[in-house]
Backbone as CSV, one residue per row, in Angstrom:
resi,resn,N_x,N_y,N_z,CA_x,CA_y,CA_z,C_x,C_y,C_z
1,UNK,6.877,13.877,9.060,5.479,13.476,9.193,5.227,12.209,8.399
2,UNK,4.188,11.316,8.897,4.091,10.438,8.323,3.272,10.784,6.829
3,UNK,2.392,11.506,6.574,1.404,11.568,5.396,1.768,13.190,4.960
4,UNK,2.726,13.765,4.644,3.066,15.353,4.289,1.774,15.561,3.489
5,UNK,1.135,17.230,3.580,0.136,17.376,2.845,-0.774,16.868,3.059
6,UNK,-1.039,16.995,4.315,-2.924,16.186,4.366,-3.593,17.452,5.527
7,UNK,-4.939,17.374,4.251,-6.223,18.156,5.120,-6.970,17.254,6.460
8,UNK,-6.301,16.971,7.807,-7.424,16.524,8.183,-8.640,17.552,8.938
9,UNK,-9.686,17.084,9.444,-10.678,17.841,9.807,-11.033,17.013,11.265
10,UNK,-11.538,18.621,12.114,-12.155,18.414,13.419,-13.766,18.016,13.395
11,UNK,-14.511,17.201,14.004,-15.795,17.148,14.031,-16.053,17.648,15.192
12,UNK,-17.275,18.247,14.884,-18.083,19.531,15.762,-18.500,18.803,17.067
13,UNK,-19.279,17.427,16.605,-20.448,16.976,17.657,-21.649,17.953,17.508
14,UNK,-22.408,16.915,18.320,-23.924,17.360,18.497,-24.766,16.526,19.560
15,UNK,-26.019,17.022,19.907,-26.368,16.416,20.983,-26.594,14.559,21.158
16,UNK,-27.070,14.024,19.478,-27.054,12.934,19.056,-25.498,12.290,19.379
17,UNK,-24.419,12.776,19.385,-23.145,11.806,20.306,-22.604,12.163,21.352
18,UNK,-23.397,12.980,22.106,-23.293,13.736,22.874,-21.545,14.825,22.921
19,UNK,-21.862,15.712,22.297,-20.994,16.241,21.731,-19.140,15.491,21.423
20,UNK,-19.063,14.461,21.057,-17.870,13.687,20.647,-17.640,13.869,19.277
21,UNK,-18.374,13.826,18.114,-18.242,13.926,17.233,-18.322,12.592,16.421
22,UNK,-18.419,11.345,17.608,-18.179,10.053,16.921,-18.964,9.346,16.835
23,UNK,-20.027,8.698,15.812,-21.298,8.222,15.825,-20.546,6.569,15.589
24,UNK,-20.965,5.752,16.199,-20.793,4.393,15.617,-19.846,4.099,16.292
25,UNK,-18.790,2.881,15.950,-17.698,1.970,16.117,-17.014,1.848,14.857
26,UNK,-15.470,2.533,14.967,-14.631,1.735,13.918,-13.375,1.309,14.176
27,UNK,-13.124,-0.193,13.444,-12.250,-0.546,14.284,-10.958,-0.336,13.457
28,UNK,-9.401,0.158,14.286,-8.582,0.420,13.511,-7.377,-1.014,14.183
29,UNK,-6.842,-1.777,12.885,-6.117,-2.871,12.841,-4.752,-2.602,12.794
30,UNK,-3.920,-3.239,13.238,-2.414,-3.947,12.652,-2.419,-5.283,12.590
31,UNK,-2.344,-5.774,11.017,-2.731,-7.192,10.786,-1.311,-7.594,10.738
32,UNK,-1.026,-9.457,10.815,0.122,-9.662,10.566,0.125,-10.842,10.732
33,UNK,0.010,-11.046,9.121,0.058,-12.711,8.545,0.744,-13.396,8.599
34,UNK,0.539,-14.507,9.025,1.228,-15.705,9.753,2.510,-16.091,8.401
35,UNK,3.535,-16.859,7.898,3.842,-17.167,6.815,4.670,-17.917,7.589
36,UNK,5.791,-18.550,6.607,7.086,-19.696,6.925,7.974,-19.299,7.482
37,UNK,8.213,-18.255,7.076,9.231,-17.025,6.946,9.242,-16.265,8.743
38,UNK,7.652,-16.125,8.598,7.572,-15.266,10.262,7.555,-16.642,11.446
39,UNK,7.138,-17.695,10.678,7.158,-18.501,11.909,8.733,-19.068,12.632
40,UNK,9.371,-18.953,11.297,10.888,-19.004,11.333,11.841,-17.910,12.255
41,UNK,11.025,-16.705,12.238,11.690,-15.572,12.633,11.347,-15.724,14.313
42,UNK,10.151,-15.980,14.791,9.576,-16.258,15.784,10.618,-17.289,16.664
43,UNK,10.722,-18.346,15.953,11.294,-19.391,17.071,13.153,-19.081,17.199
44,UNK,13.660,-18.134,15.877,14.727,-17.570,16.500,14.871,-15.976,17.502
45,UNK,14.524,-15.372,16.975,14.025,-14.132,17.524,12.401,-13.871,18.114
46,UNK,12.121,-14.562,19.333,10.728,-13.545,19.668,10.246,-12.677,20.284
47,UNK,11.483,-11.724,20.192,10.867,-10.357,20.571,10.297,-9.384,19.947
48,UNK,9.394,-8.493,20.674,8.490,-8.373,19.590,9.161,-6.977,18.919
49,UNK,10.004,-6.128,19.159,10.433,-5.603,18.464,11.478,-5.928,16.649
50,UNK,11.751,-7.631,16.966,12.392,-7.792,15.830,11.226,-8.521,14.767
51,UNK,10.480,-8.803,15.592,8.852,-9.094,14.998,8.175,-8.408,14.087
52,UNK,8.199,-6.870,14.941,7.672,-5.407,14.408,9.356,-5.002,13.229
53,UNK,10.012,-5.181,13.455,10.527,-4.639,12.167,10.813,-5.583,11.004
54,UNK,10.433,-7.010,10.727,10.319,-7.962,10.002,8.693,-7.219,9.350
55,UNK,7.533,-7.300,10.059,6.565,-6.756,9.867,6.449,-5.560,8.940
56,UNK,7.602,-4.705,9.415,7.186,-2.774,8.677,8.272,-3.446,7.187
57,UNK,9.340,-4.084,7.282,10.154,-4.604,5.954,9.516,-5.502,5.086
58,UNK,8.322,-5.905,5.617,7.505,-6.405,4.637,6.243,-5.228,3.628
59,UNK,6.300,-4.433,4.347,5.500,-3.368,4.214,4.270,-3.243,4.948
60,UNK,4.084,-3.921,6.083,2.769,-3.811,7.121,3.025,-2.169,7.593
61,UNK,1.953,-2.041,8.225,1.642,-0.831,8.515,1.374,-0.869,9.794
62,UNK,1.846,0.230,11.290,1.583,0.266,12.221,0.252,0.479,12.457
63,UNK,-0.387,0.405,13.771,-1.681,0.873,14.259,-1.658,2.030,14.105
64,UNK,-0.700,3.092,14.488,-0.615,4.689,14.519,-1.245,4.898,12.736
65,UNK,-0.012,4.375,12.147,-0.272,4.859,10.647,-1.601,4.288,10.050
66,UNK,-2.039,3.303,10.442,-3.368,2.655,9.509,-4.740,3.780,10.364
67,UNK,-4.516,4.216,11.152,-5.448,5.178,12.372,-5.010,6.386,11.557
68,UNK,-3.933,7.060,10.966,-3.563,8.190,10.334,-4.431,8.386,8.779
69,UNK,-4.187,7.038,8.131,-4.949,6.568,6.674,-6.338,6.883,7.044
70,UNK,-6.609,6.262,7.852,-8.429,6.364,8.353,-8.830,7.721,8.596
71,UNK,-7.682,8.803,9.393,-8.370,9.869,9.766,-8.320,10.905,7.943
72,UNK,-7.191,10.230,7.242,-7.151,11.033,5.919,-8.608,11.409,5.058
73,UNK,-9.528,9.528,5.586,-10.140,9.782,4.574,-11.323,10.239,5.410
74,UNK,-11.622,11.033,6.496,-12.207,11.264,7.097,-13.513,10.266,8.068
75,UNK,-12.896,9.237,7.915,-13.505,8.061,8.541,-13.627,8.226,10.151
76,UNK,-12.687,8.938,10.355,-12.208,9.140,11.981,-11.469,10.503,12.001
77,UNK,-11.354,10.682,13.682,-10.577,12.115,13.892,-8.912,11.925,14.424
78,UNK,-8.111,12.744,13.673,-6.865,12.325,14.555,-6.635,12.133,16.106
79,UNK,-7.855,13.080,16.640,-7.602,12.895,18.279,-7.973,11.657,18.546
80,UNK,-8.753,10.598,18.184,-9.195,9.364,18.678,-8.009,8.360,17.997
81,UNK,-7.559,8.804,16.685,-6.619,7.977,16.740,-5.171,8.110,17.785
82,UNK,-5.110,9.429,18.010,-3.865,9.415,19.034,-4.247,8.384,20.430
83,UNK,-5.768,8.988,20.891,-6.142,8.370,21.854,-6.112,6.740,22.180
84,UNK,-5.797,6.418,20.947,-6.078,4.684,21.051,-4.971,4.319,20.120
85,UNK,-4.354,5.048,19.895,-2.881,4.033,19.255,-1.558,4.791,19.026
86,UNK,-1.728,5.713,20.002,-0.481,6.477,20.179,0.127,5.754,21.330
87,UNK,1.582,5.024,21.146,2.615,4.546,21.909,3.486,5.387,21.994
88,UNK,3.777,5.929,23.459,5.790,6.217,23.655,6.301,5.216,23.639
């Protein structure tokens, strides 16, 4: 598992979100700062898988996992994060 030991929680809904549970907009990121280093990596390798693992060896964080952080702190529900940033 990515986060061992975590309480997350289901929201109920109510007629105010029409039973979703999700009031508002939040947006969940994978940032990934430009540098010398990545622009270097780019014009030899640009696929985006050697992209994405230059990225996680820097210590960036996927969309899945930064959507996992968010549902920890109860900001969001794991089902919406699966729904919107779960890749096979």
């Amino acid at each position: 598992t990515l986060f061992p030991y975590t309480t997350l929680f289901r929201s109920l809904g109510c007629p105010k979100c029409h039973d979703t549970g999700c009031h508002g907009r939040l947006g969940i990121y994978e940032v990934l700062r430009c540098s010398p280093e990545l622009r270097e990596l780019i014009v030899k390798a640009p696929d985006a898988q050697s992209i994405r693992n230059w990225h996680l060896a820097q210590g960036g964080n996927t969309l899945l996992a930064e959507g996992i952080r968010l549902a920890e702190k109860g900001r969001t529900s794991l089902d919406e994060v699966v729904r919107v940033a779960y890749f096979e």
